[in-house]
C-alpha positions in Angstrom: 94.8 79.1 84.2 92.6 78.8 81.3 88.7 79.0 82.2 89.1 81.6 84.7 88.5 84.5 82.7 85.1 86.3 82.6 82.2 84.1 81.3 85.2 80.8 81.4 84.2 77.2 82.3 86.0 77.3 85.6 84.5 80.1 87.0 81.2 78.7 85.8 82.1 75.9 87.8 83.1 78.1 91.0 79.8 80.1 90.6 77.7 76.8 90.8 79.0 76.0 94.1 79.6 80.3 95.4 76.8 81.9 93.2 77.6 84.8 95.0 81.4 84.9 95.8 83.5 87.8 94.3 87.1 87.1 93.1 89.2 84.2 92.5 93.4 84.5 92.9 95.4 81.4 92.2 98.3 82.6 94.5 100.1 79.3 93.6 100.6 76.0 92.1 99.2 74.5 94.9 97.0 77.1 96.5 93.8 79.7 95.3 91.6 82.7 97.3 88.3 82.8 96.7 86.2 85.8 98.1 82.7 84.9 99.2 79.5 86.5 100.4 80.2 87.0 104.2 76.7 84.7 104.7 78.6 82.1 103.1 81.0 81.7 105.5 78.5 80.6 108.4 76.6 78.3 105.5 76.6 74.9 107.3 77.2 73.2 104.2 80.7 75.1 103.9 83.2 72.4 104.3 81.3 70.3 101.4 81.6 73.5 99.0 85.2 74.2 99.7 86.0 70.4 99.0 83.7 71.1 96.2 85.7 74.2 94.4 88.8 72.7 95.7 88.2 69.7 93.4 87.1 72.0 90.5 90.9 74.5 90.8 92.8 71.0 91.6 94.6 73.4 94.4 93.9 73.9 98.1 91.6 77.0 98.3 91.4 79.5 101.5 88.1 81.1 101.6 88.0 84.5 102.5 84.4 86.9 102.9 84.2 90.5 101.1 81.3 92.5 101.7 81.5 94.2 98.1 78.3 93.4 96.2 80.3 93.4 93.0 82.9 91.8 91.0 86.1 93.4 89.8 86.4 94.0 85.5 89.8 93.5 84.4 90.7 96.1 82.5 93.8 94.7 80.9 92.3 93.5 77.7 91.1 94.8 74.6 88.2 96.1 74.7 88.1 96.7 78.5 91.1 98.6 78.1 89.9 101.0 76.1 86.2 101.3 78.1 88.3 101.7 80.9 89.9 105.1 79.1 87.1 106.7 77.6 85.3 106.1 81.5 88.3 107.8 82.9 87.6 110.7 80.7 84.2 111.3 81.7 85.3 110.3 85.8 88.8 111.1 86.2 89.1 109.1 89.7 87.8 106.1 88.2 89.8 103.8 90.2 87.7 100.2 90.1 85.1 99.1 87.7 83.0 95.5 88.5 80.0 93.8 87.0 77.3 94.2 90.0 76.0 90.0 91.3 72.7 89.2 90.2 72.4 92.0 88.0 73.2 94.0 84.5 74.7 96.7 86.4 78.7 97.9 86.0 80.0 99.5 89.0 82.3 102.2 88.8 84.2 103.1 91.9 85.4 106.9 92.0 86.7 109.4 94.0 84.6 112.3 96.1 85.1 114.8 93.2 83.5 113.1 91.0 81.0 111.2 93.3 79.8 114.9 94.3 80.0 116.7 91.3 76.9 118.3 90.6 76.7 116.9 86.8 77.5 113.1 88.0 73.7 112.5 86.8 74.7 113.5 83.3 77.7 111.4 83.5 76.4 108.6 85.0 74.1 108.8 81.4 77.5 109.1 79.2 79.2 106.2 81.6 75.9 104.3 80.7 76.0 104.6 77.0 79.5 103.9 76.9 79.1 100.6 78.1 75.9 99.7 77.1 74.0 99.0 80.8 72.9 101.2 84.0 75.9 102.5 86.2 76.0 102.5 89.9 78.5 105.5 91.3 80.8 104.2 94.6 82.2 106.0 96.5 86.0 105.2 96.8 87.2 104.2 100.6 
């Protein structure tokens, strides 16, 4: 659907109502996900902010809460495609990267080898300059 890539009106739209929710899946036609802040869920002005993005997507939305503090990058364009290739060569067990909420930080979720290596200071540094902000190491579940 067009608008819901990253930095597109509709998820513009989605973070005025969710500022901090997390991903959006339009499973459907008819139906979306959206992943929200687990404080969200109890927010007593929920049912007006569901009717709210549900108006926005023109679908019936589910709400769901995930406790990551991060939102997913896809890496199937040019040029996240080929970020995403030189990261894996400095952290081979890159698995996820995301753009961190509220701030200019990219998350890069990776494996224990890498998460424990003794240089992953130093290549945190070369993740960094690659591209272009600070880099927060996960740890991959």
């Amino acid at each position: 659907m067009p608008g819901l890539a990253e930095g597109g009106e509709l998820r513009a739209r989605i973070e005025a109502v969710f500022p901090t929710y997390r991903d959006v899946l339009l499973s459907s036609d008819t139906v979306a996900i959206i992943w929200i802040d687990p404080r969200d869920c109890a927010a007593a002005d929920l049912d007006a902010r569901l009717a709210k993005v549900e108006a926005v997507l023109d679908r019936k939305v589910t709400l769901r809460a995930a406790s990551e503090d991060f939102r997913l990058i896809s890496a199937y364009r040019h040029p996240e495609v080929v970020t995403t290739r030189q990261l894996k060569q400095v952290f081979p067990s890159l698995t996820v990267r995301g753009n961190k909420i509220g701030e200019n930080v990219e998350v890069l979720v990776v494996g224990a080898a890498d998460f424990n290596a003794a240089d992953s200071a130093e290549k945190r540094r070369k993740a960094a300059a690659i591209v272009g902000r600070p880099v927060e190491l996960r740890l991959q579940p």
